[in-house]
N, C-alpha and C positions, 0 to 999 in steps of 0.2 A: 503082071509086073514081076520081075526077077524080085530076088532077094538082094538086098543092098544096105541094109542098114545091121551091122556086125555088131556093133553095143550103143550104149550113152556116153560111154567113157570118154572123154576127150583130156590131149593134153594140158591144155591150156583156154582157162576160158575166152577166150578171144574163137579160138579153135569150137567151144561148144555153143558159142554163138553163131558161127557160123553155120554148126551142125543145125541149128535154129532153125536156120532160113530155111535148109535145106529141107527139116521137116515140112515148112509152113511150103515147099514149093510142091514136093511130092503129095502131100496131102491136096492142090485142087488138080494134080494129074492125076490122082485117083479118085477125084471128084467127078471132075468132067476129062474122060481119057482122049478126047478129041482134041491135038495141038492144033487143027484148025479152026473150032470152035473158040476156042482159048485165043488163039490169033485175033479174031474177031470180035471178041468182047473186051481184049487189053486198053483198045483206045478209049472205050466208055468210062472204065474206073480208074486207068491212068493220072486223068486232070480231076479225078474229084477226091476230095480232099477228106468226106469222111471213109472212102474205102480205104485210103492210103493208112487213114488212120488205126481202121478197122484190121490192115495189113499189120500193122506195127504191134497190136494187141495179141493177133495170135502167135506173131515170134514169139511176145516179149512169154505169153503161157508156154509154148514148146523152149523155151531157155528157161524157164523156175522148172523145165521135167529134167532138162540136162540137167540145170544145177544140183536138182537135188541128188542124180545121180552120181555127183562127182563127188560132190557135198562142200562147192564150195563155201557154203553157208559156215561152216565151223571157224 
């Protein structure tokens, strides 16, 4: 994979949530680099409810990395 993530910094947290997701999405294409694979398994964890949940938890840890980066915590 190119290089694509330039910092943590974002303007606005709304903006480093975003960055969030982006981490949690990049992180299972470097998981499993297969978009067909991924294709393929989407409908399995799609309707189940503790992946979705499971999904929500790694944003919600790559947003306390942004925040702490930005530092909205002050």
């Amino acid at each position: 994979m190119n290089d694509w993530l330039a910092s943590l910094k974002t303007e606005t947290p709304q903006k480093g949530f975003e960055l969030a997701i982006e981490l949690a999405r990049k992180g299972v294409a470097y998981t499993q680099p297969s978009a067909d694979i991924r294709k393929k398994l989407r409908p399995k964890y799609a309707k189940n409810a503790d992946s979705l949940i499971m999904t929500s938890q790694v944003i919600a840890i790559h947003f306390q990395t942004v925040a702490a980066a930005n530092n909205y915590w002050k």
